[in-house]
N, C-alpha and C positions, 0 to 999 in steps of 0.2 A: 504494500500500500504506500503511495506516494505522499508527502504531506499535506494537496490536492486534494485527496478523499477523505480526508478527514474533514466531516461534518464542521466540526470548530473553524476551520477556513474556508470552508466554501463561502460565499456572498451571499447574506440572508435575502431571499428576495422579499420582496413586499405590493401586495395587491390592493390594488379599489371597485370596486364593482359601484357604477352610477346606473340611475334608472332615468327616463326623463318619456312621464308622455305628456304629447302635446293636445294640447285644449283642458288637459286637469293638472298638470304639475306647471309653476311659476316657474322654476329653475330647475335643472340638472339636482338629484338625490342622493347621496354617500347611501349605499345600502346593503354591504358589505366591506370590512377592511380591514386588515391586519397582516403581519409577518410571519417567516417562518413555513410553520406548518401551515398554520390557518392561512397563507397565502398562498399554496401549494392547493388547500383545498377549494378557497375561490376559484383559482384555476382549473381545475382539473370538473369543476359542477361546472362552470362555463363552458370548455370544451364539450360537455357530455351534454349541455343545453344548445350547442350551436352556435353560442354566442360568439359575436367577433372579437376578436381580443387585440390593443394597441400596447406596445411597450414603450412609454416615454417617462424615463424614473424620476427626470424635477418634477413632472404633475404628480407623479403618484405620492410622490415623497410632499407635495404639499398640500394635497388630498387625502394622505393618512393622517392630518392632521384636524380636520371637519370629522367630528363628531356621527356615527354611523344614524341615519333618519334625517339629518340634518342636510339641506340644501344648498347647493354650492356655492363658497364667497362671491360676490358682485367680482371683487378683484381678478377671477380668475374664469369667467366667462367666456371670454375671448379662447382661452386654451383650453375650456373643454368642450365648445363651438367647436374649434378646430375638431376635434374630435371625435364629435359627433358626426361634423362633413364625412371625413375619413367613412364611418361605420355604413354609413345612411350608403354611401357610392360603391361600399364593396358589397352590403347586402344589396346593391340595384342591379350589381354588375351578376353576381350568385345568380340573384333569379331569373335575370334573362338568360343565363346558359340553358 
């Protein structure tokens, strides 16, 4: 075993799951988030739900900090837009195959 595999050095990842629909939700929703394992499991109920998954670690990293039910800061709008774009054009792209 390298010192690579040892758990203690690997890079904890860390996840956010947002929700956002539109005509009933005001903003973007923190409704899952955490490190770790529980990040590991965010991910892996996503994949197994189809969901699109983006990795970008400054949002996540200042989206682990929003409170889980609670609605995304005004501040950071812009970059979970962007984000949304992203999902919205690959699930467009998905279903027209």
């Amino acid at each position: 075993m390298n010192r690579f595999d040892r758990p203690q050095d690997r890079q904890r990842r860390e996840a956010v799951a947002l929700r956002y629909r539109k005509g009933s939700d005001t903003a973007p929703r923190v409704t899952a988030s955490g490190k770790g394992r529980i990040a590991e499991t965010i991910l892996k109920k996503a994949e197994e739900s189809g969901v699109t998954l983006m990795e970008d670690p400054d949002l996540v990293s200042l989206l682990g900090k929003v409170p889980v039910g609670e609605t995304v800061p005004a501040p950071l709008y812009k970059a979970v837009a962007e984000v949304l774009a992203y999902v919205y054009r690959i699930n467009k792209r998905v279903a027209s195959d």
